[in-house]
N, C-alpha and C positions, 0 to 999 in steps of 0.2 A: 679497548675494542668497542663499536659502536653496540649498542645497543638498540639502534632502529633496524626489523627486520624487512626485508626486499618478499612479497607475498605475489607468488606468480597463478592467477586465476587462471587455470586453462580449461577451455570447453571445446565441444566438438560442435554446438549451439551458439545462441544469443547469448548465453555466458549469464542468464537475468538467474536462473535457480543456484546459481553456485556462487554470484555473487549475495546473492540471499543468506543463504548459508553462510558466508563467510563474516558478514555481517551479526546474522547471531551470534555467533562463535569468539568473534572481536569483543561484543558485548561483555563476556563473562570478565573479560582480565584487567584492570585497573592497569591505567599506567603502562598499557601497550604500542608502544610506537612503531607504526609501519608506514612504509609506500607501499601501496599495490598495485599493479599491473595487470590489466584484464585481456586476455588474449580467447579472441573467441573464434568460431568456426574454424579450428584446429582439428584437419583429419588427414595430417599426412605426416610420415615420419620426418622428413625433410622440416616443416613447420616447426616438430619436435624441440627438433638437433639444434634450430638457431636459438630458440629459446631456451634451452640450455645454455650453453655458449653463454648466454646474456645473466644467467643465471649465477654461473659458476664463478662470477667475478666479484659475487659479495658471499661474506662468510655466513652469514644472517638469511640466504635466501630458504626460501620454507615453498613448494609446490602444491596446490589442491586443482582438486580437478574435477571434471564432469567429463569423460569420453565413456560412451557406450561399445566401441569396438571393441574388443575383448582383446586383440592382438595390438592395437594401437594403444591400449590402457596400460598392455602387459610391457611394450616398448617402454613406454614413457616411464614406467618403474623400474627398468632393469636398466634405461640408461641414467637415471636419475642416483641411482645404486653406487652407478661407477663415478659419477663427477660428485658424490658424501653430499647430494641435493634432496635432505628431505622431505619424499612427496608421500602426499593422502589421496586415497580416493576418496569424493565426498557419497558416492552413491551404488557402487560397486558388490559391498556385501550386503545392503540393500536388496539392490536386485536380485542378487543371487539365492537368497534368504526367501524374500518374496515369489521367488520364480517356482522354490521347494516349496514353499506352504500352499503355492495355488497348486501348484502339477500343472505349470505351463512353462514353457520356453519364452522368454521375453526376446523381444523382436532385434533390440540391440540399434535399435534406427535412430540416429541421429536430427534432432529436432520434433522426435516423436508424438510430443505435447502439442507444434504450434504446425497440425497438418490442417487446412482449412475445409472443417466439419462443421455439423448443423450447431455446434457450442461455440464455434469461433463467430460464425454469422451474426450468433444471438450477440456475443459479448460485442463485436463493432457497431449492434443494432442500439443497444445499451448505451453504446458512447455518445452515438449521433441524437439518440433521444436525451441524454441527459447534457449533455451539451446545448441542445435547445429548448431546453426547461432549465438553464441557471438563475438564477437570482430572480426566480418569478417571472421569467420574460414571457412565458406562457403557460396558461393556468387553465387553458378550456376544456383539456384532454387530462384531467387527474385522476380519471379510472382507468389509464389507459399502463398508470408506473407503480413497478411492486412497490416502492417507497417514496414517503413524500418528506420529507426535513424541515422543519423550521423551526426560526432562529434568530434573535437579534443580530443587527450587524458584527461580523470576526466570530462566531462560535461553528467555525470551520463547516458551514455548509456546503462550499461548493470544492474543498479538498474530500471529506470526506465522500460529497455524490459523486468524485469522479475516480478514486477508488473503490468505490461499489461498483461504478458502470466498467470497469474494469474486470469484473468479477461476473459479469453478465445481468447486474442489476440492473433494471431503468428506475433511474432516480431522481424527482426533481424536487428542487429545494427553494423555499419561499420566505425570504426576510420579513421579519415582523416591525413592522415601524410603529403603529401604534394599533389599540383595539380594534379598529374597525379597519386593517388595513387586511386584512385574511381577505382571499376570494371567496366571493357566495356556495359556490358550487361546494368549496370546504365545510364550511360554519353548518349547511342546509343537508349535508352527509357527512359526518365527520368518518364516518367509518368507509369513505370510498377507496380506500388505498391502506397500507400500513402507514401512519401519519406519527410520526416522533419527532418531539419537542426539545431542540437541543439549547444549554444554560451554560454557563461559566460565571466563579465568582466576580465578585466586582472588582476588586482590587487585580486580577488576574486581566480582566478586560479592559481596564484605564491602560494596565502596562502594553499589552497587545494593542491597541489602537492606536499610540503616544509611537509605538514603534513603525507600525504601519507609514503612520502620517509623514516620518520623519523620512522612510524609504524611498516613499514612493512621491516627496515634497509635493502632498495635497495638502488643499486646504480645504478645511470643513470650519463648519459652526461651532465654537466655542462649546456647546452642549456634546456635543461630541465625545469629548472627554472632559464632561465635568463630574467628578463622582458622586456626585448627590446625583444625576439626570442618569447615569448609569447604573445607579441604585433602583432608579423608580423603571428605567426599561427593563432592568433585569425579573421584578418583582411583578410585572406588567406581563412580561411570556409567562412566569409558573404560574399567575392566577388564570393566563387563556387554555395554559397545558390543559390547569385542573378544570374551568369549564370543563372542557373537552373531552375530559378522561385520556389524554393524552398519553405517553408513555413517555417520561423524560431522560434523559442522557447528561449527566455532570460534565462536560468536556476541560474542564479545567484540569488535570492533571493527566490527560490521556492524549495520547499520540492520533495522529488520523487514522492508521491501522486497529488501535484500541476502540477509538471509537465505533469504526465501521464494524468491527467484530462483536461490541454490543448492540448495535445496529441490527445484525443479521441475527443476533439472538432472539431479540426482540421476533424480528418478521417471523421467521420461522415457529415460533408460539403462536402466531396473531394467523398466520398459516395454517396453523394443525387445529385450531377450534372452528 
């Protein structure tokens, strides 16, 4: 019997919180082989029944789900029951948990997180600002972003500003080429923003750059990835951090989510003083 399980993501939404979930979850098991199938804005029992159907045809299929209706959630279990279709709620006693300890009735609404309120505003406002602050392309407005990044070239400056601006951050991130390549406005207020200093070791950064190159068949200057010239750019930001008093980030062993979350560690300290 196969061993790759058939993993049916059903939401009654964008499907992005349960595919999240499912993701952690995958995380924990070594040696887990799936397909998954993402089925989203799923709110009708007809929608259900086909995806079952589709279901019931591998021995292996396993069901998670995110539906808020209460009757539509209680379907999708009781027919999942009958076709031996192991399904999870990812969020259900959650709610219901949450709904006892506040002493409220949760609303049960269907894309309830992404109604467009004064937090969704900010977050699109986030994006369009940090999208025009990447890679330095504009530096005149730097009191203007709760976060400023800089960064030898690949030490994920403009993945991790655009997971922050995602989060409602405005973020804009400035490559350091050599000492005097910071704008004035930085060096002459260092403390006009939350300003964090991101690094990666060296041997980490030749591999990443060697890779880049090869991807994306650019060509650069030899120095580029020489590692002696990546030794001295690397050693060249942690002496501008420490000028600076800077607050630094190791990016070398951390994911863009890891990093952004020391990110927001950071800010939020640099916030409360």
């Amino acid at each position: 019997m196969s061993n790759v399980y058939e993993i049916y993501l059903v939401s009654d939404s964008t499907g992005e919180t349960l595919d999240r979930i499912f993701l952690a979850l995958q995380a924990q098991f070594s040696n887990f082989e799936y397909k998954s199938y993402q089925y989203s804005f799923t709110r009708t029992q007809n929608q259900i029944l086909k995806i079952l159907d589709t279901g019931k045809k591998n021995k292996n299929s396993i069901i998670l789900y995110t539906i808020v209706d209460i009757k539509l959630a209680k379907f999708l279990e009781e027919k999942s029951q009958e076709k031996n279709i192991p399904c999870f709620g990812a969020l259900g006693d959650l709610i219901i948990n949450f709904s006892k300890l506040l002493n409220k009735k949760a609303s049960h609404i269907p894309s309830g997180q992404h109604v467009l309120d004064e937090e969704y505003y900010k977050r699109i406002e986030a994006i369009q600002f940090t999208m025009s602050h990447d890679d330095g392309k504009i530096v005149n407005d730097l009191e203007k972003s709760d976060i400023v990044l800089l960064g030898i070239s690949r030490t994920s400056k403009t993945p991790t500003s655009i997971y922050l601006a995602n989060r409602g951050y405005k973020t804009c991130n400035i490559p350091i080429i050599n000492k005097n390549s910071l704008p004035k406005k930085l060096t002459e207020n260092p403390r006009i923003s939350c300003v964090i200093g991101l690094i990666i070791e060296e041997a980490r950064l030749l591999d990443v750059r060697k890779n880049r190159m090869a991807s994306m068949n650019e060509e650069r200057s030899s120095s580029y990835i020489d590692y002696d010239k990546i030794k001295i750019e690397v050693e060249m930001a942690k002496n501008i951090f420490k000028k600076y008093s800077w607050p630094i980030i190791d990016v070398t062993r951390k994911s863009v989510e890891e990093t952004a979350a020391s990110v927001l560690k950071i800010y939020e300290i640099t916030k409360s003083k």
